[in-house]
N, C-alpha and C positions, 0 to 999 in steps of 0.2 A: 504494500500500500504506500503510495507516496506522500510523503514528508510533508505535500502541501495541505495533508487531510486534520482538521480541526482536531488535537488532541486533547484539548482543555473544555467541558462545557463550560461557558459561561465567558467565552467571547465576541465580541459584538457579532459576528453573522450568524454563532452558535444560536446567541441571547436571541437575534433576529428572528429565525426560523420557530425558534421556540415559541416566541409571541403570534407568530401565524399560525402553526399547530394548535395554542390552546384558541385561539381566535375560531377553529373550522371545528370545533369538539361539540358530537351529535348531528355534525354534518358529513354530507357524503364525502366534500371535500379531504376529511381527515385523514384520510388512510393515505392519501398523496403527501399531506405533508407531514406525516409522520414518516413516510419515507424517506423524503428527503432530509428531513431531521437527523435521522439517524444516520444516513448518508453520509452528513457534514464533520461525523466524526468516525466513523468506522464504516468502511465500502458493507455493505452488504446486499443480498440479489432477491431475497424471500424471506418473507417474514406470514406467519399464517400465528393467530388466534382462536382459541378456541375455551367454551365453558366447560368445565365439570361441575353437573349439578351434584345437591348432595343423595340424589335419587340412585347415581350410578350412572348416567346418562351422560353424554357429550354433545353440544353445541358447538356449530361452527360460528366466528364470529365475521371476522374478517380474513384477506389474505392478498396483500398488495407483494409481488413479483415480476421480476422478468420471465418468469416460464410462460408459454403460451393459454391463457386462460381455461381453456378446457382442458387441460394438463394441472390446474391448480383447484377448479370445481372437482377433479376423478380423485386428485390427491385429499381434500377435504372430507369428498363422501365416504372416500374409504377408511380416514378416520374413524372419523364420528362411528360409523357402524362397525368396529369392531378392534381397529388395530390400534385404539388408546389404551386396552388394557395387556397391549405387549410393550407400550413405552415404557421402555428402563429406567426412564429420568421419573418417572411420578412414581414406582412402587417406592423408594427411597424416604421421596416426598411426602406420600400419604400417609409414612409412620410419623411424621415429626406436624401432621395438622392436626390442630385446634377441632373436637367436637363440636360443632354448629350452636349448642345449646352451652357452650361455657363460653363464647363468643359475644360481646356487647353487642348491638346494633349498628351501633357508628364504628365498630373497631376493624383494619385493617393488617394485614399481615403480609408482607411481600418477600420471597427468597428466592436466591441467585442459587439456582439448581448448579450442581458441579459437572464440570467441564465431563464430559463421554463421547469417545471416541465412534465413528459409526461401525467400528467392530461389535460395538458391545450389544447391539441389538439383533433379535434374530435375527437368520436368514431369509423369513418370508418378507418381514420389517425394511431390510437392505434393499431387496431388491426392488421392494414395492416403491417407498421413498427417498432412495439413494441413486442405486446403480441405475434406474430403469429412468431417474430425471435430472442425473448430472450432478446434484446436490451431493456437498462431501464434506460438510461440517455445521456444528448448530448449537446456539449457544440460547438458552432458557430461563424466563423463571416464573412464579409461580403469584400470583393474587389472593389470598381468601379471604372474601367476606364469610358472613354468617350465612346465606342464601348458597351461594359458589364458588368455584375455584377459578382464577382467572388463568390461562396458560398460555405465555406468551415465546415464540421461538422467533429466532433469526438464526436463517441459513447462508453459507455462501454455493457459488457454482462454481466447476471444474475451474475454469478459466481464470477466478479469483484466486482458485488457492484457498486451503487453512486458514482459521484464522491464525497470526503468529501470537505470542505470550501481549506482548506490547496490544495488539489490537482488541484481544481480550479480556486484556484488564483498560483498555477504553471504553471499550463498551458494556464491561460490568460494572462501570463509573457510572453512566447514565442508563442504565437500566432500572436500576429504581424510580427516574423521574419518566421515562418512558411508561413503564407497565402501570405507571399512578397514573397518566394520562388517559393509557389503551381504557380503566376501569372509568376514570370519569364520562370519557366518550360512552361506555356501553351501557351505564345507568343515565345518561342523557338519552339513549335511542329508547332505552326501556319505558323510561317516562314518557316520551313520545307516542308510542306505543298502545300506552294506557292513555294517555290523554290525548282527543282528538284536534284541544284546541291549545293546546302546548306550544308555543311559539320556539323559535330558533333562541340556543343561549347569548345574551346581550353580555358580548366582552367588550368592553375598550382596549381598544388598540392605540399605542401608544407610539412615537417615533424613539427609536432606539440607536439614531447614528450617534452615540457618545464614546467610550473610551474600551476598549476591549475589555477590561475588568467592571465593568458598568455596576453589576449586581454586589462585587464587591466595594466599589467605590460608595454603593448607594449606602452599603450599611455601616462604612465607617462614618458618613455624614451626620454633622449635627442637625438633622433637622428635626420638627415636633415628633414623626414619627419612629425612627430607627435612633434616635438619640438616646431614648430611652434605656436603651440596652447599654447592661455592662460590656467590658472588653473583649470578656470571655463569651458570654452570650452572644456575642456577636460576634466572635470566630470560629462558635458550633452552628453557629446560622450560615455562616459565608461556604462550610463545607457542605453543610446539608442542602444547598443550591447545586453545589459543585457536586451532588450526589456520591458524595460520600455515605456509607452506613455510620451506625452508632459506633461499629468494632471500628472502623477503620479512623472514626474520629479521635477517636480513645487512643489509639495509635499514636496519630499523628501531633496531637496534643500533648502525650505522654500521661492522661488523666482518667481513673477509672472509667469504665463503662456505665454506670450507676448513676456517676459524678455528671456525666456529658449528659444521659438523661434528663438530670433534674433542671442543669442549665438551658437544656430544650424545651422543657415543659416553661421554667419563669421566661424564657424569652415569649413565648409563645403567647402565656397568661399576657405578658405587658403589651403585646403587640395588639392583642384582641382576636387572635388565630387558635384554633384547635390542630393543622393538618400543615403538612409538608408544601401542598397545592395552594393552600392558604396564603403559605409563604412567599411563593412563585409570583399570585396574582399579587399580593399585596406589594413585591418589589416591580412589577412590569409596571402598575398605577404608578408611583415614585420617580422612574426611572427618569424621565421629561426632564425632573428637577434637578438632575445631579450634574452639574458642570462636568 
């Protein structure tokens, strides 16, 4: 992958793409610029979602690709009807989820499935998904609400190549902010769904040509609202933009996990925010004002 490809989110084209993404969310549009989204920081060729309900069943959700569309609908049905309960990646998964009923209602839970080889999958699996459409690597992770399982992959094809080590710790960088996206888009379609006179979601959109650290700049600002936060709260904030997890904040800061939690939670209280998404929309509103 070339040197020229976005490896930091949270630079100004990064920042840019992202504010039109959550701008198109419960619209048809999204699934193009979630594409390209993810594009700006790791090449990738396929990306297919899908629901596990907690019935046992599979939903297809989306599936934006360069493979020929009736090669991506044959790939989906054959899903959904039978070849999720040979995925390697979810038997893993399904021992480390949450019961449905010890789960709050507003509580989410997102994991970065571990890296598996397309060896590891049968041989019916390979040849159905792999060998018979070019596809030769795939990287995952996982949604649960208290209703569902969200399952979100990105594949490369032959001609990209593997992902190398570098490319997929970029793209396990923003995958959390991604798969929190793919979930907000699918409880917008749902809502729609249910309600006939649901209107499209009203985002402001903001202009975003300011300084390549924009989001971080925003939150070292003194102004009314991001002022409020301590120094720390505000460099557990600036990573959890940068999609960082809690471990890897605790890492990088040198400070319990525990520790980073609670400075999460008082940033959050002071901000007037509950969610990660919160945080996004509340820094894209801001951003105008940051020299």
């Amino acid at each position: 992958m070339s040197e020229e490809n976005i490896s930091i989110a949270g630079s100004e084209d990064w920042v840019t793409k992202l504010n039109k993404t959550i701008c198109k969310l419960g619209r048809p549009e999204f699934e193009d610029r979630l594409f390209d989204l993810v594009n700006a920081a790791v090449g990738v060729d396929h990306c297919a979602v899908f629901i596990n309900n907690n019935d046992g069943t599979t939903a297809h959700l989306f599936t934006k690709s360069k493979l020929d569309e009736d090669i991506c609908k044959s790939l989906a049905n054959a899903y959904t009807e039978g070849f999720h309960v040979k995925d390697p990646k979810l038997a893993p998964a399904r021992k480390g989820l949450k019961k449905s009923s010890d789960i709050r209602p507003d509580d989410i839970k997102m994991t970065l499935l571990p890296y598996m080889p397309t060896t590891a999958y049968d041989q019916d699996y390979q040849d159905r998904f792999f060998k018979n459409t070019g596809l030769v690597d795939k990287v995952s992770s996982l949604l649960q609400t208290r209703q569902y399982t969200i399952y979100c992959s990105f594949y490369r094809l032959t001609d990209s190549g593997r992902f190398t080590p570098r490319e997929f710790n970029d793209l396990s960088r923003i995958l959390p902010i991604l798969t929190n996206l793919i979930f907000k888009h699918s409880r917008l379609l749902e809502l729609k769904e249910n309600s006939s006179e649901l209107s499209d979601p009203i985002i402001t959109q903001v202009a975003l040509s300011r300084s390549p650290d924009a989001m971080t700049h925003l939150l070292g600002a003194k102004n009314e609202i991001f002022g409020q936060l301590t120094t720390r709260e505000r460099e557990v904030c600036i990573r959890i933009l940068q999609g960082y997890s809690s471990e890897a904040i605790s890492l990088d800061l040198n400070v319990a996990k525990s520790t980073i939690n609670t400075y999460r939670k008082r940033a959050y209280a002071r901000l007037g925010i509950s969610s990660q998404n919160e945080l996004f929309s509340l820094c894209l509103e801001f951003i105008s004002v940051v020299g």
